[in-house]
N, CA, C, O and CB atoms as a CASP TS submission, in Angstrom:
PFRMAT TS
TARGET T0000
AUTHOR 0000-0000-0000
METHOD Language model
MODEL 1
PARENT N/A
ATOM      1  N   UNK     1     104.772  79.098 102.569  1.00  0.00           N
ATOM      2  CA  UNK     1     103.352  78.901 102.773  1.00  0.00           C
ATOM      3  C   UNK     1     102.757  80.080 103.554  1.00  0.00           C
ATOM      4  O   UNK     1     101.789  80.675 103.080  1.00  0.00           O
ATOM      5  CB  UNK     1     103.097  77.576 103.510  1.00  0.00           C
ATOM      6  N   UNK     2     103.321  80.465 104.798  1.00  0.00           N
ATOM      7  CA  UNK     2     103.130  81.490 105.683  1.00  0.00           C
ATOM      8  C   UNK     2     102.950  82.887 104.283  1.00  0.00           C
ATOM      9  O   UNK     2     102.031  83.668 104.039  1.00  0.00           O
ATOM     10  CB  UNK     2     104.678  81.566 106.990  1.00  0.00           C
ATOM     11  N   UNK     3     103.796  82.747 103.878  1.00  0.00           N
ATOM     12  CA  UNK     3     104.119  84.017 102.858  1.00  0.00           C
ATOM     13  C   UNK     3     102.777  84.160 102.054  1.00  0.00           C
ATOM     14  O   UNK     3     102.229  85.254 101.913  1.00  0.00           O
ATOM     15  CB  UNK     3     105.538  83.711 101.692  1.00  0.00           C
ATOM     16  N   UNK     4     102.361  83.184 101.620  1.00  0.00           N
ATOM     17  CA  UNK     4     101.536  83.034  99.986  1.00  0.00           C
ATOM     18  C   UNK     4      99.917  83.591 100.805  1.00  0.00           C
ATOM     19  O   UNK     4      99.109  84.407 100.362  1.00  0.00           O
ATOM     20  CB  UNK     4     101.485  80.713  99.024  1.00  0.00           C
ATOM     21  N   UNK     5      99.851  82.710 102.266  1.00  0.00           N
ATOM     22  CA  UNK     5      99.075  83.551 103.237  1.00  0.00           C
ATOM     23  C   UNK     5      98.849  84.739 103.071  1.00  0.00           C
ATOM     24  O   UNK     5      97.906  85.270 102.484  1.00  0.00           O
ATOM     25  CB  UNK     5      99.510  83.590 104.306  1.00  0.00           C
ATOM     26  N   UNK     6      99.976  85.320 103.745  1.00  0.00           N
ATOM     27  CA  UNK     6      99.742  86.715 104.004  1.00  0.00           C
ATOM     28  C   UNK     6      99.402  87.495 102.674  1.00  0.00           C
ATOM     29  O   UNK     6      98.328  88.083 102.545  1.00  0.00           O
ATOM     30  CB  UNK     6     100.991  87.318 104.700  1.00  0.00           C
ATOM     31  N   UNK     7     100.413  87.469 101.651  1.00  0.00           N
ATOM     32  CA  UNK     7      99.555  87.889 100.504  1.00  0.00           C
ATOM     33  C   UNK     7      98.110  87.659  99.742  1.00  0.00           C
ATOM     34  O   UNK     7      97.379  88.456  99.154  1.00  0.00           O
ATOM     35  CB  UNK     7     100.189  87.668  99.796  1.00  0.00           C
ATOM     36  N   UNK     8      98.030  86.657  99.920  1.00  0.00           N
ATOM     37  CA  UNK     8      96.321  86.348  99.823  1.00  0.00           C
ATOM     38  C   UNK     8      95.577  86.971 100.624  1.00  0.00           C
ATOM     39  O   UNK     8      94.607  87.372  99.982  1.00  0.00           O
ATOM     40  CB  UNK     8      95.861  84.997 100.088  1.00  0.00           C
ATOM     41  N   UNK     9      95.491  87.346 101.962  1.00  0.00           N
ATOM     42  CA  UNK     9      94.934  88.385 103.253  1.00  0.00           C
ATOM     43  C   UNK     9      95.065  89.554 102.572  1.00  0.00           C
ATOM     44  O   UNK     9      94.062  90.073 102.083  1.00  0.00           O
ATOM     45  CB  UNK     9      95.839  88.464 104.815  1.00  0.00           C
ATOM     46  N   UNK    10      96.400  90.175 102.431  1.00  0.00           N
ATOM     47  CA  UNK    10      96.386  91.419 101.895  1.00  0.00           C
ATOM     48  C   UNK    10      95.626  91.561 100.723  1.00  0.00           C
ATOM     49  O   UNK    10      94.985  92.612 100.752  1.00  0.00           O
ATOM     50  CB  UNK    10      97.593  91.821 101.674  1.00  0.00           C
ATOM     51  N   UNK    11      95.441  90.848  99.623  1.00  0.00           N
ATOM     52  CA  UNK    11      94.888  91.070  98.203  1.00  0.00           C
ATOM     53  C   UNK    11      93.433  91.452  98.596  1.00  0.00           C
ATOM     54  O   UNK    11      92.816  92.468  98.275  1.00  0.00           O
ATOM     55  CB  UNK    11      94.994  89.658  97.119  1.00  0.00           C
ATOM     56  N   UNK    12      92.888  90.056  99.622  1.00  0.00           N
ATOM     57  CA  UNK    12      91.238  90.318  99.864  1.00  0.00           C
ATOM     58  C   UNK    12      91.173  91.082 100.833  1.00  0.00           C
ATOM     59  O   UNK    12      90.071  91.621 100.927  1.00  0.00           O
ATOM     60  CB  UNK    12      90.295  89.130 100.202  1.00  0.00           C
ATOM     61  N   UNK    13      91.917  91.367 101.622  1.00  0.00           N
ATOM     62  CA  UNK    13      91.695  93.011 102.724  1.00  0.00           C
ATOM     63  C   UNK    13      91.458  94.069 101.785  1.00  0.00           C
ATOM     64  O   UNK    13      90.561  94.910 101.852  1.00  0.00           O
ATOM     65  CB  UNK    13      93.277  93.647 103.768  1.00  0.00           C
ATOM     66  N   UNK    14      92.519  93.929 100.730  1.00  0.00           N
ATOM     67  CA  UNK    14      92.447  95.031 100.204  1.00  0.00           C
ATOM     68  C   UNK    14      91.330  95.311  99.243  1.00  0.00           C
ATOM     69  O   UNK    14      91.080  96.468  98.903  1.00  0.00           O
ATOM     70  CB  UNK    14      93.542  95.204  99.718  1.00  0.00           C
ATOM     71  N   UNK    15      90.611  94.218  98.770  1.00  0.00           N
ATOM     72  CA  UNK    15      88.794  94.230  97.753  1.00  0.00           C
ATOM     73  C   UNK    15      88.226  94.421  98.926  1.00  0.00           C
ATOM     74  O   UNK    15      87.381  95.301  98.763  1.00  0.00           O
ATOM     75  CB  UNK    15      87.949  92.557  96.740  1.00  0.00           C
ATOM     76  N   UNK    16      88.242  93.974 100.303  1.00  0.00           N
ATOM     77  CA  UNK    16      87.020  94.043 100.919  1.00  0.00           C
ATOM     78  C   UNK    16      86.502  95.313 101.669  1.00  0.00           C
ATOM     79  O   UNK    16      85.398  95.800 101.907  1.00  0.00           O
ATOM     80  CB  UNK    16      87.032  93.047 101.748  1.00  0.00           C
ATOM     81  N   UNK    17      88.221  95.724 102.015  1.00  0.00           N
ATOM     82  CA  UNK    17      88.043  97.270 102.238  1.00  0.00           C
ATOM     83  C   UNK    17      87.315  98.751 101.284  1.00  0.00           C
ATOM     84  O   UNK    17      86.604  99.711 101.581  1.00  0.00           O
ATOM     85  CB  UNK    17      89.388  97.541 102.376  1.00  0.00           C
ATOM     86  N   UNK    18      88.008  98.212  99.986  1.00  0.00           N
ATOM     87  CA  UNK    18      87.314  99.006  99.108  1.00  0.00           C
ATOM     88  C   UNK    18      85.766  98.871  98.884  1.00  0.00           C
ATOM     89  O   UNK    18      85.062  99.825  98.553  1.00  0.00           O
ATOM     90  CB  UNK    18      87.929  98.829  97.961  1.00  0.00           C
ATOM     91  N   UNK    19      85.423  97.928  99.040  1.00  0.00           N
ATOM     92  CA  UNK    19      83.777  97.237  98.951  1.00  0.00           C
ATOM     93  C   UNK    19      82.850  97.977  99.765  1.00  0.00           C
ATOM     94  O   UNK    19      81.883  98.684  99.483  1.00  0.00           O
ATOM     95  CB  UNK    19      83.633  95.616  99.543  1.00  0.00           C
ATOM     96  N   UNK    20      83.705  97.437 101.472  1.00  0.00           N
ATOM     97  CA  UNK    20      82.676  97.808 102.616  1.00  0.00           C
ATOM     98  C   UNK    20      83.147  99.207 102.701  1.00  0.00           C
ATOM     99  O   UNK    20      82.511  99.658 101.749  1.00  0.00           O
ATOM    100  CB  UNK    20      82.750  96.898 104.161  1.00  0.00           C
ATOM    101  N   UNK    21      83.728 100.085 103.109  1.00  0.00           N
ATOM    102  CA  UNK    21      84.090 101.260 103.166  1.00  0.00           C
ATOM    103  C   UNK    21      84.372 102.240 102.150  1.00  0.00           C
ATOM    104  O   UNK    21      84.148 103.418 102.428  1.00  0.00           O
ATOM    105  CB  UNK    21      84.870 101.173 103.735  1.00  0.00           C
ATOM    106  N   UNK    22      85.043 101.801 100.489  1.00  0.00           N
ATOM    107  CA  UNK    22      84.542 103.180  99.825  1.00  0.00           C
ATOM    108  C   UNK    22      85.983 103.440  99.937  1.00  0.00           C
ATOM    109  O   UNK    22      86.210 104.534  99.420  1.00  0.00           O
ATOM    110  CB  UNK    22      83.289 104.348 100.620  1.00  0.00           C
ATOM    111  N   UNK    23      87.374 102.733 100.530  1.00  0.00           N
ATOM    112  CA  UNK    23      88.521 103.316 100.065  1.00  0.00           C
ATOM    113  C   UNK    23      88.993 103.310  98.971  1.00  0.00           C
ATOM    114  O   UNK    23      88.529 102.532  98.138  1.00  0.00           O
ATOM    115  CB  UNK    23      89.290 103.048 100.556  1.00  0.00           C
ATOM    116  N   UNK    24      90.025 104.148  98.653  1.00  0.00           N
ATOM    117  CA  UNK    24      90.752 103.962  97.317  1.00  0.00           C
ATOM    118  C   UNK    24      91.406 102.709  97.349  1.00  0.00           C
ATOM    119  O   UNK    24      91.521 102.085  98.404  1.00  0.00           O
ATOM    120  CB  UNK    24      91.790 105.057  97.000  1.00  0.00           C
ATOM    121  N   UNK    25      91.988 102.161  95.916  1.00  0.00           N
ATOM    122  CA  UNK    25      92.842 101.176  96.457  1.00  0.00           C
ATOM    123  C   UNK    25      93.960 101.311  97.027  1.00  0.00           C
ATOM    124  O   UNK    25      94.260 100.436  97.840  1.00  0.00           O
ATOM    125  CB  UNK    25      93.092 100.475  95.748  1.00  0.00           C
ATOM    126  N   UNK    26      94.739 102.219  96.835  1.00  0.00           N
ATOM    127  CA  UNK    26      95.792 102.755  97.523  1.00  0.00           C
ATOM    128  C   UNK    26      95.607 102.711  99.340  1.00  0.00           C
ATOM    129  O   UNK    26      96.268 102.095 100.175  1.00  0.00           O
ATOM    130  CB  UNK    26      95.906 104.272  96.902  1.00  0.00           C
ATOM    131  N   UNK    27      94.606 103.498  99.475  1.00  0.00           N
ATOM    132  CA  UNK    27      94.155 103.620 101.214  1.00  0.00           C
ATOM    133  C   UNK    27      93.997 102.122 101.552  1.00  0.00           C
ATOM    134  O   UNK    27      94.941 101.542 102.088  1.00  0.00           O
ATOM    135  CB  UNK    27      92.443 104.569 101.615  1.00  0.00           C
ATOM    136  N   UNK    28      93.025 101.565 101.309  1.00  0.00           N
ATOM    137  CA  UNK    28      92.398  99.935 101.288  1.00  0.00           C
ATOM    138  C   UNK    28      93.701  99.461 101.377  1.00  0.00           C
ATOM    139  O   UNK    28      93.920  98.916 102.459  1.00  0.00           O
ATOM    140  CB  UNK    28      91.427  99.249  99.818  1.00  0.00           C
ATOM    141  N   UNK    29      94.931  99.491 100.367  1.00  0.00           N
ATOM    142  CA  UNK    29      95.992  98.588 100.686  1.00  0.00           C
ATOM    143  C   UNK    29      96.951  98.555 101.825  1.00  0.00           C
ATOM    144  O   UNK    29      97.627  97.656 102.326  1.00  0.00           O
ATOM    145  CB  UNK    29      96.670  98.619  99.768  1.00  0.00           C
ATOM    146  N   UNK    30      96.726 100.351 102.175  1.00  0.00           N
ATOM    147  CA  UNK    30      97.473 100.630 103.225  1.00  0.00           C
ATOM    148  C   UNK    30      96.878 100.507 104.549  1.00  0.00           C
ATOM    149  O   UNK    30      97.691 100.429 105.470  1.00  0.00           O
ATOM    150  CB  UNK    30      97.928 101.797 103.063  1.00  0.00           C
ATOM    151  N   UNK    31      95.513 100.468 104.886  1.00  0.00           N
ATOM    152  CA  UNK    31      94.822  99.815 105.974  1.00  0.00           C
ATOM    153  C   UNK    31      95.473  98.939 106.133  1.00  0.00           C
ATOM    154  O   UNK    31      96.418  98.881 106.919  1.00  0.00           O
ATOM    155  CB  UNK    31      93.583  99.440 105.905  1.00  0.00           C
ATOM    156  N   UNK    32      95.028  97.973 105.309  1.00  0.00           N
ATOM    157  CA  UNK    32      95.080  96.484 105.292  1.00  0.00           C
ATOM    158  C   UNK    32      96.432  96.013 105.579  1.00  0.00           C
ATOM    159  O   UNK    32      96.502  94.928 106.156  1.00  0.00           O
ATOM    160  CB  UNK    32      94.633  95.915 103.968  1.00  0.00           C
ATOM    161  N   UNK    33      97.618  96.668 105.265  1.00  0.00           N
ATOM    162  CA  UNK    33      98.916  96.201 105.621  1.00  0.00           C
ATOM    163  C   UNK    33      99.402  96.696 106.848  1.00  0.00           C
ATOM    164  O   UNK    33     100.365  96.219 107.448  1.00  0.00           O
ATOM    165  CB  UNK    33      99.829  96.495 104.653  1.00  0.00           C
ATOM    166  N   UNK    34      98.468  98.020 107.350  1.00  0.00           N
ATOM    167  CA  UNK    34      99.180  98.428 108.817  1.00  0.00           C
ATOM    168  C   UNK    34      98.217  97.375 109.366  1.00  0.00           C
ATOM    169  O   UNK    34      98.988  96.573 109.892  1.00  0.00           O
ATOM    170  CB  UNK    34      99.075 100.280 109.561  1.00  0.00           C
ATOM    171  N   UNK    35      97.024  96.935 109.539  1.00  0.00           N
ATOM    172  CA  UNK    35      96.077  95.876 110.400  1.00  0.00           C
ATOM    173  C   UNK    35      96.931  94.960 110.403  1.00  0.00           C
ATOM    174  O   UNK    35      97.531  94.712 111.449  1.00  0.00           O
ATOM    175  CB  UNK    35      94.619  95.339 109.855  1.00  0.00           C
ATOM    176  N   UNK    36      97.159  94.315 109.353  1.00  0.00           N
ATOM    177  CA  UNK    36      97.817  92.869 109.405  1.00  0.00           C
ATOM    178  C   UNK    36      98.779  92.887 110.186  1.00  0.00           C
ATOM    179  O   UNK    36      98.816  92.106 111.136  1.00  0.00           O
ATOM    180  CB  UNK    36      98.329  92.308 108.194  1.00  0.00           C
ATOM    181  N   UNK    37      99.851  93.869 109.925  1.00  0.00           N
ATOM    182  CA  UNK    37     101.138  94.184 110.699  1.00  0.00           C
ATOM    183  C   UNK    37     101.308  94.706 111.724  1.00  0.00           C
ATOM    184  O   UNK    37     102.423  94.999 112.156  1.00  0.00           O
ATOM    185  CB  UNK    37     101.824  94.771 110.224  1.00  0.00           C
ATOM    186  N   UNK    38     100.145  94.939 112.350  1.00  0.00           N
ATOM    187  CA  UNK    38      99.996  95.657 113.763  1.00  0.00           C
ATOM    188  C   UNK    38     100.009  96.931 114.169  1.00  0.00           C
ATOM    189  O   UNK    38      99.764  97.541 115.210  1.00  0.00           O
ATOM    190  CB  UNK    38     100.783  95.331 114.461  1.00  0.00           C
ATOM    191  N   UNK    39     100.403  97.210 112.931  1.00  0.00           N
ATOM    192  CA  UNK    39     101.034  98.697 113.391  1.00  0.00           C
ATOM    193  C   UNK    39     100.083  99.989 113.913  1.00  0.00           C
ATOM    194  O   UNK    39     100.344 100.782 114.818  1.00  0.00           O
ATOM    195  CB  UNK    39     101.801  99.291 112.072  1.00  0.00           C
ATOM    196  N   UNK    40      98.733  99.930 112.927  1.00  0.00           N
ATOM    197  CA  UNK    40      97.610 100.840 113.596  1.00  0.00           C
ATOM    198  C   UNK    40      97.837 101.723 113.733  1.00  0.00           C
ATOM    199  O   UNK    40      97.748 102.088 114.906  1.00  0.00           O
ATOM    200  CB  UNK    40      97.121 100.700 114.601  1.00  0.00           C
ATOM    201  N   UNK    41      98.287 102.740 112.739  1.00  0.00           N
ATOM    202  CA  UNK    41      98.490 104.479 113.021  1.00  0.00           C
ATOM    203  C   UNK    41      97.330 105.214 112.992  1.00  0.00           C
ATOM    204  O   UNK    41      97.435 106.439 113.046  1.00  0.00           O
ATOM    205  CB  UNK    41      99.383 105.257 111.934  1.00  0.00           C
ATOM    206  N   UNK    42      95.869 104.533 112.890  1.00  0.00           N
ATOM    207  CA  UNK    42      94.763 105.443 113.107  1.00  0.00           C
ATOM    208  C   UNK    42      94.325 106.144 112.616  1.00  0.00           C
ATOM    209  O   UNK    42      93.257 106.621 112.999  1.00  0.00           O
ATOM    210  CB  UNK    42      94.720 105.953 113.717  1.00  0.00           C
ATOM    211  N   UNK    43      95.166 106.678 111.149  1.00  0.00           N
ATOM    212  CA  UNK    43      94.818 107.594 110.198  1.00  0.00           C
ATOM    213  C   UNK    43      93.547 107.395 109.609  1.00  0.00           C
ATOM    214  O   UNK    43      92.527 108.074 109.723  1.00  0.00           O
ATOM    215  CB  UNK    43      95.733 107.637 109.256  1.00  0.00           C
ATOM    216  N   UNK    44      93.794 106.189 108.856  1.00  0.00           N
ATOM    217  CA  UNK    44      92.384 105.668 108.157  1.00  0.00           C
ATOM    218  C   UNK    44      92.046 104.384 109.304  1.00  0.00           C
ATOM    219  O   UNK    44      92.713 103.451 109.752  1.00  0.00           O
ATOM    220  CB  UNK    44      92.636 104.987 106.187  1.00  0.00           C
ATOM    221  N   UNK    45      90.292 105.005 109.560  1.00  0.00           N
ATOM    222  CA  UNK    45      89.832 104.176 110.134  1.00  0.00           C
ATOM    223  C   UNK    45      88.402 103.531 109.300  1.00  0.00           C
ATOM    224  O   UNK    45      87.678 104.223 108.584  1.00  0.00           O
ATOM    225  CB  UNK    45      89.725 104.755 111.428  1.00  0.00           C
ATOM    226  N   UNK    46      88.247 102.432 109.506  1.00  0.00           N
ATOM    227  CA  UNK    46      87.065 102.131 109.095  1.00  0.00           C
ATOM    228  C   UNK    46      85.323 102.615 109.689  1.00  0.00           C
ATOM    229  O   UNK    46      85.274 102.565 110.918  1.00  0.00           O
ATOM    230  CB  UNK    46      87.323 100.873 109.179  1.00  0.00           C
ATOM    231  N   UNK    47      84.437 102.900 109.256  1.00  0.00           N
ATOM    232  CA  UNK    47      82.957 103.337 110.116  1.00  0.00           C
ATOM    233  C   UNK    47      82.212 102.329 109.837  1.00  0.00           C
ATOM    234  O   UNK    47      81.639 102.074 110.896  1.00  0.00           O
ATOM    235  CB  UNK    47      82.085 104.744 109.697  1.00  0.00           C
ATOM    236  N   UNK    48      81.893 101.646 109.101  1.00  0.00           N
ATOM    237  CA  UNK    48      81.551 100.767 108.848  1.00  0.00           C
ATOM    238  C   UNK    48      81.499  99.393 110.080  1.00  0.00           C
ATOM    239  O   UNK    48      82.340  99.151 110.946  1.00  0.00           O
ATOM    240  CB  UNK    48      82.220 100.757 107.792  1.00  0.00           C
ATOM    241  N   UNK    49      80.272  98.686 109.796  1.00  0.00           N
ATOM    242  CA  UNK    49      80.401  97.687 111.041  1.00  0.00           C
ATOM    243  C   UNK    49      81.121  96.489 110.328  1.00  0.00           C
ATOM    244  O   UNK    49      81.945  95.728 110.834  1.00  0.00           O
ATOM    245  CB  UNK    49      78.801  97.192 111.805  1.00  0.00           C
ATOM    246  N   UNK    50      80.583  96.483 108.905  1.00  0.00           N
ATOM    247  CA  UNK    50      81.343  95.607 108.228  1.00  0.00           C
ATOM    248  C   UNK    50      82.865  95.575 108.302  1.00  0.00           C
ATOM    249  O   UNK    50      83.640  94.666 108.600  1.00  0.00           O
ATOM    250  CB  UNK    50      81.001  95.761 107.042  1.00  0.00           C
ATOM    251  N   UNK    51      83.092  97.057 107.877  1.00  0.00           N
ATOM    252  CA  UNK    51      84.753  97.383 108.023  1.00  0.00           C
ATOM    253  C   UNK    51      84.902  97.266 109.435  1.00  0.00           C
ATOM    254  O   UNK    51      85.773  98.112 109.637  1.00  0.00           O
ATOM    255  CB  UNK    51      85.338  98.987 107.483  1.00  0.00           C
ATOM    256  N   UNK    52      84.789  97.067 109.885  1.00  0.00           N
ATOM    257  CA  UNK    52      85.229  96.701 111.713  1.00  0.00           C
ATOM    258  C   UNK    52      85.384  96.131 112.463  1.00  0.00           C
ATOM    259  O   UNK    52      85.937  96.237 113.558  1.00  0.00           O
ATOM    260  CB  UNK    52      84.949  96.829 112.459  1.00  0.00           C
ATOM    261  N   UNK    53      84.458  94.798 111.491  1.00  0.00           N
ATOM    262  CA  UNK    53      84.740  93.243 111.719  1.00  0.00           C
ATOM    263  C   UNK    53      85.538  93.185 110.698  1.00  0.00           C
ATOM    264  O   UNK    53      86.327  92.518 111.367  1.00  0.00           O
ATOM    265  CB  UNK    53      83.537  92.118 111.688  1.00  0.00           C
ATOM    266  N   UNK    54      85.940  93.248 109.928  1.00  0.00           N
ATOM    267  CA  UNK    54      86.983  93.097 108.877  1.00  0.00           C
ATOM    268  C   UNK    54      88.291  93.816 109.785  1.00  0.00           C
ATOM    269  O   UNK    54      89.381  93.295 109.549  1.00  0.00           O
ATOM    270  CB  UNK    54      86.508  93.975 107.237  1.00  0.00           C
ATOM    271  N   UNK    55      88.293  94.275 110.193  1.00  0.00           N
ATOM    272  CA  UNK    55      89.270  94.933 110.712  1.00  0.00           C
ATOM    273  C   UNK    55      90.185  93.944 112.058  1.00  0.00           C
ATOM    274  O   UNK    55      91.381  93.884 112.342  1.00  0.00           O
ATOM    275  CB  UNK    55      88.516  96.332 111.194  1.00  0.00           C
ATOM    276  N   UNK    56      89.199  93.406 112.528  1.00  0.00           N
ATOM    277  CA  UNK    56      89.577  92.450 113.854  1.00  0.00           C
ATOM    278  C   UNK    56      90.020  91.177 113.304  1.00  0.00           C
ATOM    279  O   UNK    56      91.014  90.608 113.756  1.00  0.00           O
ATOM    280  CB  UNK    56      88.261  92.132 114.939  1.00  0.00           C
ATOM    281  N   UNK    57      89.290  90.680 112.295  1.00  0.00           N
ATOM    282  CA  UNK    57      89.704  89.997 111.459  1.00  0.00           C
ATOM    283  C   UNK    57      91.261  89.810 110.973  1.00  0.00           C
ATOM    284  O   UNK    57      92.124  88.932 110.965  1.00  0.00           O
ATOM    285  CB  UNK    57      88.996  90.353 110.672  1.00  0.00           C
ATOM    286  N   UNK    58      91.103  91.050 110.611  1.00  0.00           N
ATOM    287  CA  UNK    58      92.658  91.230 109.744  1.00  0.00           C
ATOM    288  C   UNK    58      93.739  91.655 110.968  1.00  0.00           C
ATOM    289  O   UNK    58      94.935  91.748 110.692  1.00  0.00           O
ATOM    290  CB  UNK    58      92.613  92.758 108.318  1.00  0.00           C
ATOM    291  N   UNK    59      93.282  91.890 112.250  1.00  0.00           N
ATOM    292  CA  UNK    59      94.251  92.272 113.052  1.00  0.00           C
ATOM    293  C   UNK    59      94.622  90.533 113.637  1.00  0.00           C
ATOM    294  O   UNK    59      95.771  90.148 113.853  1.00  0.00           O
ATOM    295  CB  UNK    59      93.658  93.586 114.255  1.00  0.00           C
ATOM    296  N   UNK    60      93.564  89.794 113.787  1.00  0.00           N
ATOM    297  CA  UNK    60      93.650  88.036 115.000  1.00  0.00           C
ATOM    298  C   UNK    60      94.427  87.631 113.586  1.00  0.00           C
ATOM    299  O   UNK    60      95.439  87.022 113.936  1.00  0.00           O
ATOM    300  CB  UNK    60      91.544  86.635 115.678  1.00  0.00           C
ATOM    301  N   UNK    61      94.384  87.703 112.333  1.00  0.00           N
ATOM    302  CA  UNK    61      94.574  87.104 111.049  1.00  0.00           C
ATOM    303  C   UNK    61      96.673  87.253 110.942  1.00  0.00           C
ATOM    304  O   UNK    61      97.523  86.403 110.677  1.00  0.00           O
ATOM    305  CB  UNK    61      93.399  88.240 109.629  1.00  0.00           C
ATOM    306  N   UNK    62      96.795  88.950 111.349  1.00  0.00           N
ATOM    307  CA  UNK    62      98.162  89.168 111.295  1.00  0.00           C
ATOM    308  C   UNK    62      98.773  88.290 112.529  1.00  0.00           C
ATOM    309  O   UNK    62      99.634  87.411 112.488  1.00  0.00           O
ATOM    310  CB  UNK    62      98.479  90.768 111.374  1.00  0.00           C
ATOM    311  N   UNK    63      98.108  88.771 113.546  1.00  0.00           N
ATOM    312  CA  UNK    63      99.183  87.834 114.929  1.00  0.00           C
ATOM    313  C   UNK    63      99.231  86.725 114.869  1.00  0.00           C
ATOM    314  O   UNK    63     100.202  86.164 115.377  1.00  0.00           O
ATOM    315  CB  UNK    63      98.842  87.826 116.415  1.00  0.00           C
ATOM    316  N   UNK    64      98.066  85.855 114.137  1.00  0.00           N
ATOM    317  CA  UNK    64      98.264  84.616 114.135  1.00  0.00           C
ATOM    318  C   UNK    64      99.923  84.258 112.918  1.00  0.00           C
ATOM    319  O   UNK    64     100.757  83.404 113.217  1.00  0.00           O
ATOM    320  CB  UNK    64      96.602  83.967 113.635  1.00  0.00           C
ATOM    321  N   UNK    65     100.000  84.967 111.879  1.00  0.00           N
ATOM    322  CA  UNK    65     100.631  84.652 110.286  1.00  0.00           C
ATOM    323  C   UNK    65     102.056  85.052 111.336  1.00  0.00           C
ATOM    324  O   UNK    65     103.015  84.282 111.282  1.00  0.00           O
ATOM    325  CB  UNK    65     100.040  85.965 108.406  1.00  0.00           C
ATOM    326  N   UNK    66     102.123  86.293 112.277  1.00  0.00           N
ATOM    327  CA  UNK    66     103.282  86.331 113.091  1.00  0.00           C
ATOM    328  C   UNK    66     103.972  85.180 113.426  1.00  0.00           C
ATOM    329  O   UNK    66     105.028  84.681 113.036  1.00  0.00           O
ATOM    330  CB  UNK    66     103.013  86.873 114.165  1.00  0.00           C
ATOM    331  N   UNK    67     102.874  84.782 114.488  1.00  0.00           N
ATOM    332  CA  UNK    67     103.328  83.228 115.115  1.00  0.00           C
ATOM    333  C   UNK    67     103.875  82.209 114.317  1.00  0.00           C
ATOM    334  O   UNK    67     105.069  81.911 114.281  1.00  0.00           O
ATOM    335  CB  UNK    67     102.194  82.485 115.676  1.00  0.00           C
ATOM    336  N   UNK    68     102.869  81.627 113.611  1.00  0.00           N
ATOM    337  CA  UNK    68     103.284  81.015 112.487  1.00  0.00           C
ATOM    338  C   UNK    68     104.322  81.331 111.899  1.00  0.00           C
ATOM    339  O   UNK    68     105.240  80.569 112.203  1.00  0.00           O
ATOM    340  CB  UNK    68     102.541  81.033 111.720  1.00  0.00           C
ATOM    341  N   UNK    69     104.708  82.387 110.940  1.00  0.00           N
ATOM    342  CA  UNK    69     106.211  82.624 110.815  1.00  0.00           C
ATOM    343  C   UNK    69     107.231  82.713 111.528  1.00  0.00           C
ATOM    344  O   UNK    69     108.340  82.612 111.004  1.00  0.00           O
ATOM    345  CB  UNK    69     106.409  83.410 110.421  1.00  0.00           C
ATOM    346  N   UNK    70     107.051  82.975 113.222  1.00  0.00           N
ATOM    347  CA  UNK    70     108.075  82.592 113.969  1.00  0.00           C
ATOM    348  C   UNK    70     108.569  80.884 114.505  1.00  0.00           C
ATOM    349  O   UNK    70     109.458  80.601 115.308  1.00  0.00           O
ATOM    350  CB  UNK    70     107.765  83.403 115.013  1.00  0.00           C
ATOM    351  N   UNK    71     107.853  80.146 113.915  1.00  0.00           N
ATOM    352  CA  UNK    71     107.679  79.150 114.526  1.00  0.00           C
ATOM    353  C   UNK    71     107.930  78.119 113.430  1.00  0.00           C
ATOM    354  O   UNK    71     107.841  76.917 113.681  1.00  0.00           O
ATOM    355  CB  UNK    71     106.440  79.165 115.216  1.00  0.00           C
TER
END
């Protein structure tokens, strides 16, 4: 269940990024999987206010799917 989650997050991170910001899908997917996963290397950032609440989103969205899968 945790699983089917996280892939559903990633699929629509990854349309919403391309939407509000203008990434490729490639970039958009790779945002979206370092946000979720915490990792945040800073490369691609969003400017967008949209992309930025999407972004916090997808960061409270990963720690929570963490927990949950640890638990």
């Amino acid at each position: 269940m945790v699983a089917s989650f996280f892939v559903l997050l990633l699929l629509l991170g990854t349309a919403l990024c391309c939407f509000f910001e203008g990434f490729s899908p490639v970039d958009a997917f790779y945002f979206t999987a370092t946000a979720l996963l915490k990792i945040g290397y800073g490369d691609i950032v969003p400017v967008s206010v949209a992309g930025k609440l999407l972004a916090i989103f997808l960061s409270l969205a990963g720690v929570l799917l963490l927990l949950a899968f640890a638990v």
